[in-house]
C-alpha positions in Angstrom: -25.5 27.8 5.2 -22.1 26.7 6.6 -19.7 24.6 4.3 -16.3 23.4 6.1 -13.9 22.2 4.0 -10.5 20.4 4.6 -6.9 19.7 2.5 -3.8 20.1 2.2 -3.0 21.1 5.9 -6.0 24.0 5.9 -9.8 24.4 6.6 -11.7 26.6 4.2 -15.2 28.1 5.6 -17.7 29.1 3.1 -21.0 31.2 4.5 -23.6 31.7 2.5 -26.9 32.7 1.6 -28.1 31.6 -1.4 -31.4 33.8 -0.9 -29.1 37.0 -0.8 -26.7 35.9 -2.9 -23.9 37.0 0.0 -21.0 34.9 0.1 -17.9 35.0 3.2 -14.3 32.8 3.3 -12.6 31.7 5.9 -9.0 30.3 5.0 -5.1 30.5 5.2 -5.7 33.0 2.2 -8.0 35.4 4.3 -5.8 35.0 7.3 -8.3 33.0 8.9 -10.6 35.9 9.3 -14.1 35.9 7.6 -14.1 37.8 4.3 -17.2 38.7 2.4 -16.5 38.2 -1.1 -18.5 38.6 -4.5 -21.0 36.0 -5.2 -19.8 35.0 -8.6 -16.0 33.9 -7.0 -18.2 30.6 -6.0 -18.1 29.9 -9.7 -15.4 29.1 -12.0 -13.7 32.3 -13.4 -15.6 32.9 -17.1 -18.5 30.6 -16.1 -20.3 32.3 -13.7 -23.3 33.4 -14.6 -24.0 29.5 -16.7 -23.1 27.9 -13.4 -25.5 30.5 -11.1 -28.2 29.9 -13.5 -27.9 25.9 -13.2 -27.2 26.3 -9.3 -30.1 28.5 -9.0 -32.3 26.4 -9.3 -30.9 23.3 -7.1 -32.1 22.2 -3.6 -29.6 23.0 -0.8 -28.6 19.5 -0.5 -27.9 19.0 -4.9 -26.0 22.4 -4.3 -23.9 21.4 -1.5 -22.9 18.3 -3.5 -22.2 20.9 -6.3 -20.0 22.9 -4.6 -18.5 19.9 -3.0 -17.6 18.5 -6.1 -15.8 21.5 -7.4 -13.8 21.6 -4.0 -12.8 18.1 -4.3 -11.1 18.9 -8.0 -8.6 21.7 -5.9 -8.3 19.0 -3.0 -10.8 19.7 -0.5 -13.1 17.3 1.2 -16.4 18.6 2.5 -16.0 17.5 6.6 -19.5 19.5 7.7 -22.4 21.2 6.0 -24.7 23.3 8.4 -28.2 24.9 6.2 
């Protein structure tokens, strides 16, 4: 799955597999160049494996709104979602 993401002047791209647990940004921070990253940096730092747990078990679509939320708290507004 594809999340795109936009504030503050950037676009954050998050691919995923939630199968394989493989996770890759795109963003200002990368230098807009796709970076495979650990799994648990979806999660908020110390809350990892309670958050993987509860997202585990979500459809794609209640997980997408999950993540979206927590990307709206640093600023960022979901603009497409590709599964």
């Amino acid at each position: 799955m594809r999340l795109l993401f936009s504030g503050s002047n950037e676009t954050v791209i998050l691919d995923m597999n939630r199968e394989s647990k493989v996770l890759a940004v795109t963003s200002t921070k990368t230098n807009n160049k796709r970076v495979f990253t650990e799994w648990k940096n979806l999660f908020d730092k110390g809350k990892e494996e309670e958050q993987e747990r509860i997202t585990d078990s979500l459809s794609d679509k209640l997980f997408i709104k999950a993540i979206s939320e927590a990307m709206n708290k640093n600023g960022y507004i979901l603009v497409n979602a590709k599964c």
